[in-house]
N, C-alpha and C positions, 0 to 999 in steps of 0.2 A: 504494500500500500504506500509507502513511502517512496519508493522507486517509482512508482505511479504517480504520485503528489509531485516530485521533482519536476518528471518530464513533461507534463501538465504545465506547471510553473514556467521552464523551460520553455515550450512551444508558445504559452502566451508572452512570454517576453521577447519570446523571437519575432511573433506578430505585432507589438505595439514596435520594436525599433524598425520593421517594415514599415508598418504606416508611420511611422516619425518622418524616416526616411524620404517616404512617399511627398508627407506634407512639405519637410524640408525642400522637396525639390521643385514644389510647385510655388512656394517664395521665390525660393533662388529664381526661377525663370519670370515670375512677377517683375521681380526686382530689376534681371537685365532686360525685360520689354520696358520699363522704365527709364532705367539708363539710354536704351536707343533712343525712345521717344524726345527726351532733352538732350540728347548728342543731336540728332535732328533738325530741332528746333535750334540750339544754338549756331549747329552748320548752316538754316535759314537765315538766322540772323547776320552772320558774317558775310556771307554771300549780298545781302542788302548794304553792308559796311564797305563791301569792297567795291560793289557797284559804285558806291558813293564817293568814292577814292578813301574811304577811311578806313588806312590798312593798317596800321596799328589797334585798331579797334578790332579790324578782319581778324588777326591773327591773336589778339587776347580772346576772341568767342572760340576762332574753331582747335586753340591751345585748350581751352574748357573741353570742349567737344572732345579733342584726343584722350582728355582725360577719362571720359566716361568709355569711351569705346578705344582703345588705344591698339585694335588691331583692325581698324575703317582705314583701308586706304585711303579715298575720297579726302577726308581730313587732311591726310597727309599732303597729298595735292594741293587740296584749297589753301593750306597756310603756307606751302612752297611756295605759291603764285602771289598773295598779298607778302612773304616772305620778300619775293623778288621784286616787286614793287617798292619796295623799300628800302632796294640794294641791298640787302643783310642777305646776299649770296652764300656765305659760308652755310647757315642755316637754311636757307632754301633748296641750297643740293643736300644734304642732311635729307630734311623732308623727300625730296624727292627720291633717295634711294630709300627710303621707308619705303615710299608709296611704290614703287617699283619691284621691291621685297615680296612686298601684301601682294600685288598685282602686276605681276610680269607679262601678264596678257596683256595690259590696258596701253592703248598710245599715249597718254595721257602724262602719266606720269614719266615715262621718259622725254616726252616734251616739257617737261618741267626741269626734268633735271639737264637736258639739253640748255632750255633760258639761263638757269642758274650758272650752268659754267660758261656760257656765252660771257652772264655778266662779269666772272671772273677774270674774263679775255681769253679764257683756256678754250681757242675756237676749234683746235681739231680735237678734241674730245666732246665738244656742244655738235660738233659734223656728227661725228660716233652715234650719239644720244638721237641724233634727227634720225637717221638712217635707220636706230633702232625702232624710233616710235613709227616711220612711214611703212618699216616694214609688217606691224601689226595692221596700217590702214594709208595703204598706196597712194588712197585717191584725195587725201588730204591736204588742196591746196593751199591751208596755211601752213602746215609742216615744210612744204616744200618750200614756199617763200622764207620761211625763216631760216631752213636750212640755207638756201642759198644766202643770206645775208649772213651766215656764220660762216660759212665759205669764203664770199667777198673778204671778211673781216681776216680769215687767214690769210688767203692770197695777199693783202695790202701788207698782212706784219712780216711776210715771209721775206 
């Protein structure tokens, strides 16, 4: 009876740290739909700051935003880009090899990291960066102008 009463004991205590478990994890996932929900919203609101040229602003919302999501490439991007708006290139390629890390598929971010070391003057590595982002998406006639003008800019220092 007593080996009976244990395992009893036993199996319901197995069952309440399941459902503990259970409930513990439907917090947890509350909690990161919330985190995204205000990583979002503040990515909205930087994205309105940088439209406005105010990129210092940009870049304290979507630095917030990294916070909550610190593995959203997009983030990573949008603060490379008011980054480099604001010549703080060191930090901008920073950002942009995040973003390129998270997402090596995306053009995107290698056109960022491309800007970034343009703005450093490092132009045959911002060619590199172009070539990388046209090749995820050929038909991107901005890429291609700007590559060419990181082009130009080597050919004249060479």
């Amino acid at each position: 009876a007593v080996l009976e009463a244990e395992a009893e004991t036993r199996r319901v205590l197995e069952e309440q740290e399941r459902e503990a478990a259970a409930a513990l994890a439907v917090v947890e996932a509350e909690e990161a739909e919330e985190r995204g929900r205000r990583a979002e919203q503040l990515k909205t609101d930087g994205n309105a700051a940088f439209r406005e040229a105010r990129y210092a602003e940009a870049v304290r919302l979507y630095s917030a935003a990294v916070e909550l999501e610190p593995e959203n490439g997009v983030l990573f991007s949008n603060r490379s880009g008011a980054l480099t708006a604001l010549a703080s290139y060191d930090l901008a390629l920073a950002d942009a090899d995040r973003c390129t890390a998270l997402r090596p598929d995306w053009p995107k971010g290698f056109a960022r990291r491309a800007a970034a070391l343009h703005g450093l003057r490092r132009f045959a590595l911002a060619v590199n960066a172009y070539d990388a982002a046209l090749a995820l998406d050929p038909s991107d006639g901005i890429l291609v102008t700007a590559r060419r003008q990181s082009s130009f800019a080597l050919a004249i220092e060479t």
